[in-house]
C-alpha positions in Angstrom: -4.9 7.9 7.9 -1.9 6.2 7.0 0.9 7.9 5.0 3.4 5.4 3.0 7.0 6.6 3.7 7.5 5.9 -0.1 5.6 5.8 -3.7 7.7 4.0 -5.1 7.9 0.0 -5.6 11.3 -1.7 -4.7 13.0 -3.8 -7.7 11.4 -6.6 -6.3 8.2 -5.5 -6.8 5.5 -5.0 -9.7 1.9 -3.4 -9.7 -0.9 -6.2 -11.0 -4.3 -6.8 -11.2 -5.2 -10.3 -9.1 -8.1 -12.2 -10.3 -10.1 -14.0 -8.4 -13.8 -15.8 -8.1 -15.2 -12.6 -6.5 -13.5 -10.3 -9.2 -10.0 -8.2 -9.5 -8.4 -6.8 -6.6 -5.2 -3.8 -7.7 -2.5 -5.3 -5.8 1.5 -4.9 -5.3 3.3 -8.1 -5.4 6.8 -8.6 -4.6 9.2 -11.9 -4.9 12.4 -13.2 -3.8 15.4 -14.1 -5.7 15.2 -17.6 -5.4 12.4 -20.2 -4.5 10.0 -18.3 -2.0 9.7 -20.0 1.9 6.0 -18.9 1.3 3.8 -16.4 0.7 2.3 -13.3 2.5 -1.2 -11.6 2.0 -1.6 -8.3 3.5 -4.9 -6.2 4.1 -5.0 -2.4 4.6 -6.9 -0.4 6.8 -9.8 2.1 6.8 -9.0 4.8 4.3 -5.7 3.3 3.6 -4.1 1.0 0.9 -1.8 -1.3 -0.9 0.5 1.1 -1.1 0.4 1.4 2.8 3.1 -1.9 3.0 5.3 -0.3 0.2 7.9 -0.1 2.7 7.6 -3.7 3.7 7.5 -5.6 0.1 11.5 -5.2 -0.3 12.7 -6.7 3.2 10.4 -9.5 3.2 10.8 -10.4 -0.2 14.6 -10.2 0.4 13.7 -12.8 3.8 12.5 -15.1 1.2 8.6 -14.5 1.1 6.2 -13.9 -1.6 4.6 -10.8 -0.5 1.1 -9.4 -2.1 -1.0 -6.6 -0.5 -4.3 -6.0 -1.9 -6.4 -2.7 -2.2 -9.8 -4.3 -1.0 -13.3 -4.2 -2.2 -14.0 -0.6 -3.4 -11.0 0.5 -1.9 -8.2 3.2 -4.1 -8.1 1.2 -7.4 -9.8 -1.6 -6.6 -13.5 -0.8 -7.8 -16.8 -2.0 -6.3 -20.7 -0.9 -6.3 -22.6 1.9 -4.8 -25.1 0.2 -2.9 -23.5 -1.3 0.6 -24.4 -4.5 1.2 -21.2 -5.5 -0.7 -18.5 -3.9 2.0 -20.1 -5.8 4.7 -17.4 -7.5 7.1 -18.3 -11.2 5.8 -18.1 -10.3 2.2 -15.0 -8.4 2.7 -13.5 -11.7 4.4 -14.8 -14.0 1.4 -13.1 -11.4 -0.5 -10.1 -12.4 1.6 -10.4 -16.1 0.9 -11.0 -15.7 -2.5 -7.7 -13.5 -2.8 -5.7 -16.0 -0.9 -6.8 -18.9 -3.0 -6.0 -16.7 -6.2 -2.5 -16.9 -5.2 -2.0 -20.4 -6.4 0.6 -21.8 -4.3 1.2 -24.7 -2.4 3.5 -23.6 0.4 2.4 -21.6 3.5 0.1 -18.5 3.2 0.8 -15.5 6.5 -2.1 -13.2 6.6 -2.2 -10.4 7.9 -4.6 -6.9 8.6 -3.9 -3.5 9.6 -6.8 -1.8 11.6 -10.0 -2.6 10.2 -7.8 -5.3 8.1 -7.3 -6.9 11.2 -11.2 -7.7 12.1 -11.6 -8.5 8.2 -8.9 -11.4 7.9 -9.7 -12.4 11.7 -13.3 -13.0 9.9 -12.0 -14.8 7.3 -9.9 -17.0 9.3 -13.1 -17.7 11.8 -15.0 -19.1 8.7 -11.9 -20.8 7.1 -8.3 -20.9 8.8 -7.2 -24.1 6.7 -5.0 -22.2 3.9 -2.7 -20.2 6.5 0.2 -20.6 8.5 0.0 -17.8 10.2 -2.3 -14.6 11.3 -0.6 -11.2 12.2 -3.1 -8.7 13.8 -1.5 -5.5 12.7 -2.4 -2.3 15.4 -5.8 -4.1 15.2 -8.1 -4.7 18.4 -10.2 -6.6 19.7 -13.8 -5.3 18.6 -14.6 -1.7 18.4 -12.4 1.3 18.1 -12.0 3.6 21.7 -14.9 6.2 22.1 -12.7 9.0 21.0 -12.4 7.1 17.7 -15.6 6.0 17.5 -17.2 9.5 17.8 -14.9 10.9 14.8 -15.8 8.0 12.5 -19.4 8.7 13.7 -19.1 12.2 12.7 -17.1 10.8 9.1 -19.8 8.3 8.3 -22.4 11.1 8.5 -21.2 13.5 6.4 -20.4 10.5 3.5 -24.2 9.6 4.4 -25.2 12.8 3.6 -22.9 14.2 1.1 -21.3 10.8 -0.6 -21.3 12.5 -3.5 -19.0 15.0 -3.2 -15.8 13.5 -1.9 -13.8 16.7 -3.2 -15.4 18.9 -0.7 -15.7 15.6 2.3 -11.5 15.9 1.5 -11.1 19.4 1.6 -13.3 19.4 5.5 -11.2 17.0 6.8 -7.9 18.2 5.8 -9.2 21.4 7.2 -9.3 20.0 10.5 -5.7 18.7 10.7 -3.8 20.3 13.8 -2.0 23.9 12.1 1.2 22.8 13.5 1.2 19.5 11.5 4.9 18.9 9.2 3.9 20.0 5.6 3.5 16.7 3.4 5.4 16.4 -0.1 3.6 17.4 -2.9 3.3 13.7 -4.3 2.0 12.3 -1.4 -0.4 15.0 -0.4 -1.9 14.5 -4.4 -1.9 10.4 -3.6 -3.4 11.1 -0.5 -6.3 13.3 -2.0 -6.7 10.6 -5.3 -6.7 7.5 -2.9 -9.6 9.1 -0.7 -11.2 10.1 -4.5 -10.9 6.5 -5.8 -12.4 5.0 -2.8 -16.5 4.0 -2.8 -18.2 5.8 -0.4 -20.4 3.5 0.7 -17.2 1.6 1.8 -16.6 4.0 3.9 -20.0 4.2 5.0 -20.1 0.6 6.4 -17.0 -0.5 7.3 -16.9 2.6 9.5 -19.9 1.8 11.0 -17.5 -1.7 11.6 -15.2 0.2 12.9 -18.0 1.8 15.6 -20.1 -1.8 16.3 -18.1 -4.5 15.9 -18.3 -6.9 19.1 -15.1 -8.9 20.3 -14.7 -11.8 18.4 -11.5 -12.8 19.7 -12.6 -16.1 21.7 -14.6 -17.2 18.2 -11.2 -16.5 16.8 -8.8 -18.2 19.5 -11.9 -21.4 19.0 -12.2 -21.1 15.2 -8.2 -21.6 14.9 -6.8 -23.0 18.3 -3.3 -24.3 16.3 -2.8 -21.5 13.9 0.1 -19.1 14.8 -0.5 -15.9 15.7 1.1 -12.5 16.3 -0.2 -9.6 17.8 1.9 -6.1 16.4 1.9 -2.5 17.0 3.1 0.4 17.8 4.3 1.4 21.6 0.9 3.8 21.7 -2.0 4.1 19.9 -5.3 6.3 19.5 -7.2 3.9 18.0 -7.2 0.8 19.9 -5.2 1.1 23.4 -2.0 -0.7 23.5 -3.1 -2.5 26.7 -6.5 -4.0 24.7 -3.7 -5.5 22.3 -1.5 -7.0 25.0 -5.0 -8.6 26.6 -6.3 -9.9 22.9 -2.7 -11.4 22.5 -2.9 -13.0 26.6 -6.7 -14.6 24.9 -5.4 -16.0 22.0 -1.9 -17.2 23.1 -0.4 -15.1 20.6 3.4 -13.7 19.9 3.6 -10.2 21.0 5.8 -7.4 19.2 5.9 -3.8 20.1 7.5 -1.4 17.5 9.6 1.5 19.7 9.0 4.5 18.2 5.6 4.2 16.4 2.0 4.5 16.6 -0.9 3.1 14.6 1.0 2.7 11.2 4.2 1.0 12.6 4.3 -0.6 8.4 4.7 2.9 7.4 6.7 4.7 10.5 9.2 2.1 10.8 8.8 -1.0 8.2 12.3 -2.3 8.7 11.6 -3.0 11.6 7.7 -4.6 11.4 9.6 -6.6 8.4 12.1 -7.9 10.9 9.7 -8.8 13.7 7.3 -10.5 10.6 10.2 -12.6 8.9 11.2 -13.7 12.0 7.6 -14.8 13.3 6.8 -16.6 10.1 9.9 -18.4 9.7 9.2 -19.4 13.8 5.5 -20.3 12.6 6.9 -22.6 9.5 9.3 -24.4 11.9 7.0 -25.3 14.7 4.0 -26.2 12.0 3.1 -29.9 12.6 1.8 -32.2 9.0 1.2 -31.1 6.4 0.4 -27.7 5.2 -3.0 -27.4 3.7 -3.2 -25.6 0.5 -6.0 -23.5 -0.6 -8.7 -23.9 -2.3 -11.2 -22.0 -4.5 -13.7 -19.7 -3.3 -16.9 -18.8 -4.9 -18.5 -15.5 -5.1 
């Protein structure tokens, strides 16, 4: 579960609604000063949020970039059904396309997912990688999560399957089993915590956790689907989620940049954003310089 080192949005920043073909995604946006070099579309992760990049919006919009990160599809306070078919990974990446066409602009669009964002915008790039410059795979591997993972999101998914409807007392059992000698969290962020897992759909949960457990490697559809596009593999120096030396392999496949934030684990956005900011400005502008033609900009997607 990711835990934003901050609530609060930089100046840069603003809290929005973005409308798109598939409906309204809650969504931070921040902007630069003057014109922006392009602009940035970031996905969260399973369980997590918009809110998970906080720390990011005010360095990169300071580098120059129009930055928007997006709750997703029945995710915190962006709403969605109860029936599941919706939060399959192909509609979550039209989703995706329909957020980045939303953002109306002609210069370069980065994209980029943390954890289970990773295999939704890698999907979305596989059916359509024409409107980006860029895609950042953000602690995000190559298909399914390691068997110690997979058997606690086993366990997770069950319980929601069997008792969806009461996410107070699904809350209350998992933050039950955190380790007794974990550092006490601040009030404010243990009570976003709690109304971020309340405001998310269950059946969200439900399948992109069975995602999480299932999902094959796509990686050579990926490195096929988008042999020119620029990529960047990111994460922390360890991980209990996807092994750090699955991440160095995916990045050797798809010929990809490779960063390693000292320091940090899964969440390196939210343990150490100056840094992930740093490494990201710096890959982007690369990506921009190297581009070849013209940049293609996007185009409308229908739900």
């Amino acid at each position: 579960m990711s835990k934003p080192p901050t609530l609060t949005l930089p100046p840069a920043a603003r809290a929005f609604r973005l409308a798109t073909a598939r409906g309204e995604f809650a969504a931070h946006e921040a902007v630069p000063v003057g014109p922006a070099r392009g602009a940035a579309l970031l996905v969260p992760g399973y369980t997590g949020s918009k809110e998970d990049f906080i720390g990011l919006l005010g360095p990169l919009a300071a580098a120059g970039y129009r930055v928007v990160a997006v709750d997703g599809r029945g995710q915190h306070e962006s709403g969605g059904p109860r029936t599941q078919a919706p939060y399959a990974l192909a509609e979550l990446a039209h989703d995706v396309l329909a957020q980045t066409a939303a953002l109306n602009t002609a210069g370069p669009v980065h994209l980029l997912g943390h954890s289970l964002g990773g295999l939704i915008v890698r999907a979305a790039v596989v059916r359509d990688p024409a409107p980006y410059a860029s895609l950042t795979l953000l602690s995000s591997g190559p298909g399914a999560v390691c068997a110690d993972q997979q058997g606690r999101t086993k366990l997770l998914v069950s319980a929601l399957e069997a008792l969806g409807d009461d996410m107070p007392g699904i809350w209350e059992a998992m933050r039950a089993m955190d380790p007794r000698d974990a550092p006490p969290e601040e009030p404010a962020l243990a009570a976003f915590l709690r109304a971020r897992w309340l405001g998310t759909v269950p059946e969200q949960l439900m399948v992109t956790g069975r995602a999480l457990i299932e999902e094959p490697d796509r990686i050579d559809e990926l490195a096929a689907a988008a042999p020119g596009l620029a990529k960047l593999v990111l994460s922390g120096e360890s991980d209990p989620v996807w092994p750090v030396s699955e991440m160095d392999a995916m990045a050797r496949r798809l010929g990809a940049a490779r960063v390693v934030i000292p320091g940090t684990e899964h969440s390196p956005n939210a343990e150490d954003p100056a840094a992930v900011a740093a490494a990201l400005a710096a890959f982007w502008k690369a990506s921009e310089e190297s581009s070849e033609g013209p940049l293609t900009s996007p185009t409308p997607v229908s739900s």
